[in-house]
TORMI-384025 format. One record per atom (N, C-alpha, C): chain; residue number from 1; x, y, z; residue in three letters; atom name. Coordinates in pm, whole numbers, always signed. Example, Ala and Ser with C-alpha at 12.3 -4.5 7.8 and 13.67 -1.06 7.14 Angstrom:
! residues 2
ATOM:chain:resi:east:north:up:resn:name
ATOM:A:1:+1319:-569:+780:ALA:N
ATOM:A:1:+1230:-450:+780:ALA:CA
ATOM:A:1:+1320:-330:+780:ALA:C
ATOM:A:2:+1285:-225:+708:SER:N
ATOM:A:2:+1367:-106:+714:SER:CA
ATOM:A:2:+1290:+3:+787:SER:C
This chain:
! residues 117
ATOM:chain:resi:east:north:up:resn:name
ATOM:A:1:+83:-119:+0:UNK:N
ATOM:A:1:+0:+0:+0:UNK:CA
ATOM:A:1:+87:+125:+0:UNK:C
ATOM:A:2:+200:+124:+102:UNK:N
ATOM:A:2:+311:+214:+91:UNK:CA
ATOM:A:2:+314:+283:-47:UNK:C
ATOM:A:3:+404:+171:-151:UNK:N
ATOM:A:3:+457:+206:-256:UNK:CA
ATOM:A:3:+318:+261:-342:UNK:C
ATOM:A:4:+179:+219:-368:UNK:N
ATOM:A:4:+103:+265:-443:UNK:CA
ATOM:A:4:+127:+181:-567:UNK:C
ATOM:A:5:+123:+55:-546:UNK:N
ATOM:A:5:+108:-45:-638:UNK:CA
ATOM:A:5:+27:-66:-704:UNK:C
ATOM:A:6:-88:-61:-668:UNK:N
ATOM:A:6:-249:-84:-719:UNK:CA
ATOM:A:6:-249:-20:-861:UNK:C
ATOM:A:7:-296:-175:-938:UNK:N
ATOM:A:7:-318:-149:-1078:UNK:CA
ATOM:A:7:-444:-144:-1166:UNK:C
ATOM:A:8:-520:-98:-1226:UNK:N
ATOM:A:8:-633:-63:-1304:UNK:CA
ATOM:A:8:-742:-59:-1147:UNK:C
ATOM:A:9:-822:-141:-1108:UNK:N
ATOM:A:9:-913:-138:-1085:UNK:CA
ATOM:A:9:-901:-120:-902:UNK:C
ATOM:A:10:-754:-171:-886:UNK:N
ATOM:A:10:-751:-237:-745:UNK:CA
ATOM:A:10:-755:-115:-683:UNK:C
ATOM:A:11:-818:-124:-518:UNK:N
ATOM:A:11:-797:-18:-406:UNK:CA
ATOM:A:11:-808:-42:-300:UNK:C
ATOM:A:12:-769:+44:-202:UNK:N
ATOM:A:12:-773:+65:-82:UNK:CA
ATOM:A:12:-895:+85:+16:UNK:C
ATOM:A:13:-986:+33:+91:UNK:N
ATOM:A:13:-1068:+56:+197:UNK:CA
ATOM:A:13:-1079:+123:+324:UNK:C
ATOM:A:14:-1109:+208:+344:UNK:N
ATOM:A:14:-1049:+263:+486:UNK:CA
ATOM:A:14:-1187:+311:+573:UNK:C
ATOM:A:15:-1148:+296:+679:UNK:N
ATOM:A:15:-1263:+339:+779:UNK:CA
ATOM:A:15:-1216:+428:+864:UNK:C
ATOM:A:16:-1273:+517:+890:UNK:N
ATOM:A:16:-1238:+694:+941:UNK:CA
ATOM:A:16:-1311:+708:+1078:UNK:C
ATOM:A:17:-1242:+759:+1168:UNK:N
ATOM:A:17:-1316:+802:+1292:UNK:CA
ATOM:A:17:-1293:+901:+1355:UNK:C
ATOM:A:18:-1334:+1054:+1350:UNK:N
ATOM:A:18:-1289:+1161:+1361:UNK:CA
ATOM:A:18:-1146:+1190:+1321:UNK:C
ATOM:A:19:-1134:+1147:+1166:UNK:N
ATOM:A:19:-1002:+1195:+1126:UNK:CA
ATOM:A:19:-890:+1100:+1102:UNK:C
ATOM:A:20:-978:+950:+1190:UNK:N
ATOM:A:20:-794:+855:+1217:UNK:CA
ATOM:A:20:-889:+747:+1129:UNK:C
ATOM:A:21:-743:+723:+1107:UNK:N
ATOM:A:21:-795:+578:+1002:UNK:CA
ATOM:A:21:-814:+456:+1135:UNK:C
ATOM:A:22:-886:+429:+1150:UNK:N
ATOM:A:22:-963:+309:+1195:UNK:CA
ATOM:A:22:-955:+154:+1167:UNK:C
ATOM:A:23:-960:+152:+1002:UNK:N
ATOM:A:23:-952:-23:+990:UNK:CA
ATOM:A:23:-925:+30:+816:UNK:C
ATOM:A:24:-859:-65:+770:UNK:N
ATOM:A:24:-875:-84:+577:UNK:CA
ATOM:A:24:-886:-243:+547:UNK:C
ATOM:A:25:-896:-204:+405:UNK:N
ATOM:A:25:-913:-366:+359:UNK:CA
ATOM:A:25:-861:-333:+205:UNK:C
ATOM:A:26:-822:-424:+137:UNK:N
ATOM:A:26:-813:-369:-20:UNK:CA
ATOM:A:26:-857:-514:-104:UNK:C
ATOM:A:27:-852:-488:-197:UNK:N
ATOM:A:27:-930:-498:-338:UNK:CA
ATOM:A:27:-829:-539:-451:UNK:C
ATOM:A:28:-786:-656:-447:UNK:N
ATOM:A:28:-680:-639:-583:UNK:CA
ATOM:A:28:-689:-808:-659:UNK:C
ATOM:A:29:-607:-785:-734:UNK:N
ATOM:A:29:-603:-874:-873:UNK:CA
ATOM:A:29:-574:-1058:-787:UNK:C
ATOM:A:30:-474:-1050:-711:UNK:N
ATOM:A:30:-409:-1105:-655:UNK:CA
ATOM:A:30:-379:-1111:-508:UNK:C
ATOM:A:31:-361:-1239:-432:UNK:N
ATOM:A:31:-297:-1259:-291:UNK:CA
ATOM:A:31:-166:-1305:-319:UNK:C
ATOM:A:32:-116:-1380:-196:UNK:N
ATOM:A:32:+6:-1452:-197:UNK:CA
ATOM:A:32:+24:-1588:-248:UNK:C
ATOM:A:33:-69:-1649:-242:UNK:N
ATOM:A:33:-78:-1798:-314:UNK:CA
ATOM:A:33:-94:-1816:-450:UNK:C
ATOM:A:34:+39:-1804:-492:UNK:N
ATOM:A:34:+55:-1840:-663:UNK:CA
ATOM:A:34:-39:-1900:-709:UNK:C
ATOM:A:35:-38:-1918:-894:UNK:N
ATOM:A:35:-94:-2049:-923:UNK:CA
ATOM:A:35:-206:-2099:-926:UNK:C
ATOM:A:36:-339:-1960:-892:UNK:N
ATOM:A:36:-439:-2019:-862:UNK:CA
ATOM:A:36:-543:-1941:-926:UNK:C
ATOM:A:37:-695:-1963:-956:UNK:N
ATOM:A:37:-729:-1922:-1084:UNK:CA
ATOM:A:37:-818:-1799:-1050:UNK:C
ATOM:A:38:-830:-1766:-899:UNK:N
ATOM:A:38:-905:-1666:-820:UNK:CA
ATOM:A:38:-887:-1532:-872:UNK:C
ATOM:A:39:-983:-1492:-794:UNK:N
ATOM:A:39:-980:-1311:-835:UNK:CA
ATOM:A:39:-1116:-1242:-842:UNK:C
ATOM:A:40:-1137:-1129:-781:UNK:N
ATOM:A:40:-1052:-1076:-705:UNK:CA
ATOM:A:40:-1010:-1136:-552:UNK:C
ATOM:A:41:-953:-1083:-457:UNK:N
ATOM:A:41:-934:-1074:-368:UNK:CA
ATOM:A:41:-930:-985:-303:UNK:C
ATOM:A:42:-1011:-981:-132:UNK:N
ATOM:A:42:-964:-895:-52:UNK:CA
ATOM:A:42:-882:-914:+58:UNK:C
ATOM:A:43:-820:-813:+111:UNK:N
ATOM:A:43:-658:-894:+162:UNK:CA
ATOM:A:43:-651:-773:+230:UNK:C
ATOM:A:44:-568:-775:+346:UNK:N
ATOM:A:44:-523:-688:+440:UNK:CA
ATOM:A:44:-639:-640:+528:UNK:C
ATOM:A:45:-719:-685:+581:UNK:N
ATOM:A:45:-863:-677:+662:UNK:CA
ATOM:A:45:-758:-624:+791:UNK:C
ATOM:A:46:-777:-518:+822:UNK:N
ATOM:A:46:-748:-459:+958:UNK:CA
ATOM:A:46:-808:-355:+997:UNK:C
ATOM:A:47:-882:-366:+1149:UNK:N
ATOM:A:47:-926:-250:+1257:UNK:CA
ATOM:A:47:-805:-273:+1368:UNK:C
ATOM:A:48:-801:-117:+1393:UNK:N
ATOM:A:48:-751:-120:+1514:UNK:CA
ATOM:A:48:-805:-160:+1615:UNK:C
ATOM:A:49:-724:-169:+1737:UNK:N
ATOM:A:49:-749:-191:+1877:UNK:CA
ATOM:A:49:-844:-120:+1928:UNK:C
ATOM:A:50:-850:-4:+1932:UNK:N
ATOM:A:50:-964:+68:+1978:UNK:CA
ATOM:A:50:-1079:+81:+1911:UNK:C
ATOM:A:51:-1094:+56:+1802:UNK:N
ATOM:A:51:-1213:+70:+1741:UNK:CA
ATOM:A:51:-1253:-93:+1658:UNK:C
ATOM:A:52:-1201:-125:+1743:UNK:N
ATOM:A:52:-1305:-289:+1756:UNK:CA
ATOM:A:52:-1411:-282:+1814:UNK:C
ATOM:A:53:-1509:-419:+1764:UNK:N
ATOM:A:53:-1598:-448:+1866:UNK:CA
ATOM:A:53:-1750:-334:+1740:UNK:C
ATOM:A:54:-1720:-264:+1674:UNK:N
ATOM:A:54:-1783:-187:+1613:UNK:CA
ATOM:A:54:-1842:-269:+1452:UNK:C
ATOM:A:55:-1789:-369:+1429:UNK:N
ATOM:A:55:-1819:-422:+1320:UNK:CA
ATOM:A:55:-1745:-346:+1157:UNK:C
ATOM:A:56:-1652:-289:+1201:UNK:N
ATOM:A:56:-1589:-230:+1090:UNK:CA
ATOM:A:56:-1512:-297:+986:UNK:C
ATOM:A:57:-1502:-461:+1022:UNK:N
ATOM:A:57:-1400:-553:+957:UNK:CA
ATOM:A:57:-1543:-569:+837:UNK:C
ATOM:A:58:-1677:-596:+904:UNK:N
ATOM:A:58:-1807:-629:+817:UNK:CA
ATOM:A:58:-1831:-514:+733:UNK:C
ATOM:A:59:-1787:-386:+764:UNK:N
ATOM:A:59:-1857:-298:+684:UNK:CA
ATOM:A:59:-1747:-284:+556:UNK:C
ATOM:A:60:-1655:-315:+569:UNK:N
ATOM:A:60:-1512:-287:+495:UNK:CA
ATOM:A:60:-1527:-375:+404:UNK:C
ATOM:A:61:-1531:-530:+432:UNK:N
ATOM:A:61:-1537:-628:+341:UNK:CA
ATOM:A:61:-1726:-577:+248:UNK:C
ATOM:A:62:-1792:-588:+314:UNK:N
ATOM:A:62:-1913:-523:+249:UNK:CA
ATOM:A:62:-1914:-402:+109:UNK:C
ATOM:A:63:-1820:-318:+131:UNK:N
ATOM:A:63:-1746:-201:+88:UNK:CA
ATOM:A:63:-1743:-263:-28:UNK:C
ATOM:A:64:-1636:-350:-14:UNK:N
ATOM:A:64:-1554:-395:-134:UNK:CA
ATOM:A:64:-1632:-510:-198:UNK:C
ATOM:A:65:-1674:-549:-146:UNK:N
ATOM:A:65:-1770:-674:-232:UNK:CA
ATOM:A:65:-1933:-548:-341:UNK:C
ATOM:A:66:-1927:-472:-259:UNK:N
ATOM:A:66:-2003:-379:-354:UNK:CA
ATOM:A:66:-1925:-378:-487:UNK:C
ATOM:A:67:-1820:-262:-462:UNK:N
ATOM:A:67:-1740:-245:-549:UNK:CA
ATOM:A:67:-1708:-348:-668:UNK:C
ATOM:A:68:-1633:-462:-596:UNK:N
ATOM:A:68:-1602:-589:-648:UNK:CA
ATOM:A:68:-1775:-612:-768:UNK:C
ATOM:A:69:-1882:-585:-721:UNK:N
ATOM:A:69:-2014:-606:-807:UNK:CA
ATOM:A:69:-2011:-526:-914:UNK:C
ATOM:A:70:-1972:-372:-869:UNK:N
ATOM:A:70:-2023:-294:-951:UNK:CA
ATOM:A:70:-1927:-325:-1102:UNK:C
ATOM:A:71:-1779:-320:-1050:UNK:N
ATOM:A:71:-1679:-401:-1160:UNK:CA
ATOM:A:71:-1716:-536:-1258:UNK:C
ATOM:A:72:-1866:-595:-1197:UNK:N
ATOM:A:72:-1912:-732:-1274:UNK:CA
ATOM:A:72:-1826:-868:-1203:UNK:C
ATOM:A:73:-1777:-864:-1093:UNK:N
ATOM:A:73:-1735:-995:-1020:UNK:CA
ATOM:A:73:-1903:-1057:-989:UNK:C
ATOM:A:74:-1887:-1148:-938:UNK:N
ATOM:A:74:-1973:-1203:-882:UNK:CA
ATOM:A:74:-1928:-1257:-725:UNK:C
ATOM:A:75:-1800:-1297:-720:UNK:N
ATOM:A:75:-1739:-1335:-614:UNK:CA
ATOM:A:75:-1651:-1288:-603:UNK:C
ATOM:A:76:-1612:-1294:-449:UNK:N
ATOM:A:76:-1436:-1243:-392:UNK:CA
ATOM:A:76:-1405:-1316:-346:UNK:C
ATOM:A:77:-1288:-1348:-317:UNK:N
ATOM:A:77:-1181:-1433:-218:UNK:CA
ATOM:A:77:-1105:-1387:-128:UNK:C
ATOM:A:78:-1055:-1473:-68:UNK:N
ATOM:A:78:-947:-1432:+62:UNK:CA
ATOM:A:78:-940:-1518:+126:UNK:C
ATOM:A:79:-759:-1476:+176:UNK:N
ATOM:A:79:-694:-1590:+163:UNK:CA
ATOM:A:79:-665:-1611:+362:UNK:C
ATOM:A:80:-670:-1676:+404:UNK:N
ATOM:A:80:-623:-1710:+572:UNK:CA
ATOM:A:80:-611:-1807:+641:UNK:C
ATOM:A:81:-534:-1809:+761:UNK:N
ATOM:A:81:-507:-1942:+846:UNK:CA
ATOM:A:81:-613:-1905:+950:UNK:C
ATOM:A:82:-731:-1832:+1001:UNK:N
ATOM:A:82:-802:-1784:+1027:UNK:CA
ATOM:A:82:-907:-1882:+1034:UNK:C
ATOM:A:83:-970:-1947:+1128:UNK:N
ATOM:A:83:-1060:-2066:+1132:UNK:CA
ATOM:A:83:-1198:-1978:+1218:UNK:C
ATOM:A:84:-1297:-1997:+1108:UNK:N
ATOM:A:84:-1416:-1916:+1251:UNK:CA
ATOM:A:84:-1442:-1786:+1213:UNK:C
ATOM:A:85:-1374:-1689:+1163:UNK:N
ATOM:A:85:-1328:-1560:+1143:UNK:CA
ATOM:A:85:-1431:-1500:+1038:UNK:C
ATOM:A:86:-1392:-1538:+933:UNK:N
ATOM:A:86:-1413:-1472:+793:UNK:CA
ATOM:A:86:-1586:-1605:+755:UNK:C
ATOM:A:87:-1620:-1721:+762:UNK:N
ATOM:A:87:-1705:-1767:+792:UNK:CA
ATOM:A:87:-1844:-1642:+833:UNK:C
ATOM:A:88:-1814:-1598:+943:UNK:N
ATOM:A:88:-1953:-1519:+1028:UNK:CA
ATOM:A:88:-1971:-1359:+903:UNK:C
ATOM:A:89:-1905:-1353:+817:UNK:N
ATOM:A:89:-1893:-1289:+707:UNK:CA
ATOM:A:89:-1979:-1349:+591:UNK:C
ATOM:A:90:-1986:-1455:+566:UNK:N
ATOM:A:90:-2024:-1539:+429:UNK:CA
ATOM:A:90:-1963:-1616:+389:UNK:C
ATOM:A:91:-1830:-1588:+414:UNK:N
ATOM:A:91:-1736:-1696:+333:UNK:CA
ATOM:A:91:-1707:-1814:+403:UNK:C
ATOM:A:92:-1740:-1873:+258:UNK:N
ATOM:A:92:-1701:-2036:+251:UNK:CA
ATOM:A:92:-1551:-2095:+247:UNK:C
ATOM:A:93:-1549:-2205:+268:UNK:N
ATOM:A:93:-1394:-2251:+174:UNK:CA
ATOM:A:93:-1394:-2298:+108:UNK:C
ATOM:A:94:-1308:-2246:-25:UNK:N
ATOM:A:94:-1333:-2276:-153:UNK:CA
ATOM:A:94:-1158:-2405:-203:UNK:C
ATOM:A:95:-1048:-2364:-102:UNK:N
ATOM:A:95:-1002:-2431:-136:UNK:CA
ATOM:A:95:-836:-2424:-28:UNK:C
ATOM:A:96:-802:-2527:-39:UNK:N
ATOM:A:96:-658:-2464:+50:UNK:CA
ATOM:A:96:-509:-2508:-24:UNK:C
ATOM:A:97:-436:-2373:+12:UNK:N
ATOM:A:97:-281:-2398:-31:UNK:CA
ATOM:A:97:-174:-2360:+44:UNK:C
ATOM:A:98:-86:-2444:+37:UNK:N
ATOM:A:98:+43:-2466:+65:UNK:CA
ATOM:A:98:+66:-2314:+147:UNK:C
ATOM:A:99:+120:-2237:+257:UNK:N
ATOM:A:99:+148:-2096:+254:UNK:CA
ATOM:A:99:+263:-2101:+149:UNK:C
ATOM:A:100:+318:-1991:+88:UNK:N
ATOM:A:100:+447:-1953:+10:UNK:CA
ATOM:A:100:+565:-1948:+98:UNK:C
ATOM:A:101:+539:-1896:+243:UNK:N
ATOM:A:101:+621:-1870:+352:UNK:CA
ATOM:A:101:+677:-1980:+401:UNK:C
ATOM:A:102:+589:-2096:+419:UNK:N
ATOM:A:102:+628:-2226:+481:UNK:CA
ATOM:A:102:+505:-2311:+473:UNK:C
ATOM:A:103:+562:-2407:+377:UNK:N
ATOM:A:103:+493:-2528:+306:UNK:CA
ATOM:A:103:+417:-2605:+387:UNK:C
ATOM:A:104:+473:-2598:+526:UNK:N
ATOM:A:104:+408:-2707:+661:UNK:CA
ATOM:A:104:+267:-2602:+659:UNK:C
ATOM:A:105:+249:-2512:+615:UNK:N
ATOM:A:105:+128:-2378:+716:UNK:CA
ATOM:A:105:+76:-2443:+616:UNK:C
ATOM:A:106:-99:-2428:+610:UNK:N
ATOM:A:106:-186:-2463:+479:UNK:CA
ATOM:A:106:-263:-2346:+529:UNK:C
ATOM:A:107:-289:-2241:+383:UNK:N
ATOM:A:107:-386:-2118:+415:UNK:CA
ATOM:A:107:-533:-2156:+331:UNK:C
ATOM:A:108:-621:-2142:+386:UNK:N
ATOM:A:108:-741:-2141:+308:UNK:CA
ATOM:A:108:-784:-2050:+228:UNK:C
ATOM:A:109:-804:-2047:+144:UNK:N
ATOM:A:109:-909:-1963:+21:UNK:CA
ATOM:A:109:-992:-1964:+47:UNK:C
ATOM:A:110:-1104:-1834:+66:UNK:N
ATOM:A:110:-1223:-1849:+58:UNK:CA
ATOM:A:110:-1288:-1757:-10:UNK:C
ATOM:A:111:-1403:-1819:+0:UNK:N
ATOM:A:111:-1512:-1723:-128:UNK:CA
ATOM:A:111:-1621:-1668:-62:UNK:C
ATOM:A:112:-1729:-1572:-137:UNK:N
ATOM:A:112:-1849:-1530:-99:UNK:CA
ATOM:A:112:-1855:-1457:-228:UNK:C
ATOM:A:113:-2012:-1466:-228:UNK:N
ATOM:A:113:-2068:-1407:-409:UNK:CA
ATOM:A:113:-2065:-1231:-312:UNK:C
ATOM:A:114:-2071:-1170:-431:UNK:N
ATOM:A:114:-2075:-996:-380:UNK:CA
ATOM:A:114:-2200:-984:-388:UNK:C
ATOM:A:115:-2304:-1071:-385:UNK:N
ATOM:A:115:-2445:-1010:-380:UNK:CA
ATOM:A:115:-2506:-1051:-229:UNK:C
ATOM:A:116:-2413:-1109:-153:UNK:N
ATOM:A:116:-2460:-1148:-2:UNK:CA
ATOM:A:116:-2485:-1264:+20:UNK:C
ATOM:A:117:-2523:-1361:-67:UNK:N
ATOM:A:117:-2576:-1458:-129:UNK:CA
ATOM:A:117:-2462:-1560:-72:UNK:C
């Protein structure tokens, strides 16, 4: 996010609370798990500490699964070792791979259509 990588369509999510960034999420072509036929993805799901408990991880991914519609996806993905988490969201598991980091970790893929569905 630093460098401003984001290419054609991809972006940034952010949630604001008198001024402070709060939580983001982004929107892009690609995760870390090579090789695989997905897309889009949302990736980097973070609220802060203090402004947990507010449901801002739901409104963020919500955000972007709009977006992700209005672009003509039907589905998003995302990728985690996260068991329980991303589930109470919609998402399913669609599939699991190897981490890139270390072959012993297995990260799950998961999906949800952008219509809520």
């Amino acid at each position: 996010m630093d460098a401003n990588a984001f290419q054609d369509w991809e972006r940034v999510f952010t949630a604001t609370q008198h001024g402070v960034i709060a939580g983001y999420c982004t929107l892009a072509k690609a995760d870390c798990i090579p090789d695989v036929p997905y897309t889009p993805y949302i990736g980097f799901v973070f609220v802060g500490e203090a402004f947990r408990g507010q449901r801002l991880s739901e409104r963020l991914i919500d955000a972007a699964c709009a977006y992700a519609r209005e672009l003509g996806f039907d589905r998003v993905y995302l990728v985690s070792d996260h068991v329980g988490l991303y589930e109470k969201y919609g998402f399913e598991k669609a599939d699991a791979r190897p981490a890139p980091w270390d072959a012993q970790t297995m990260e799950t893929i998961f999906v949800k259509q952008t219509d809520g569905q």
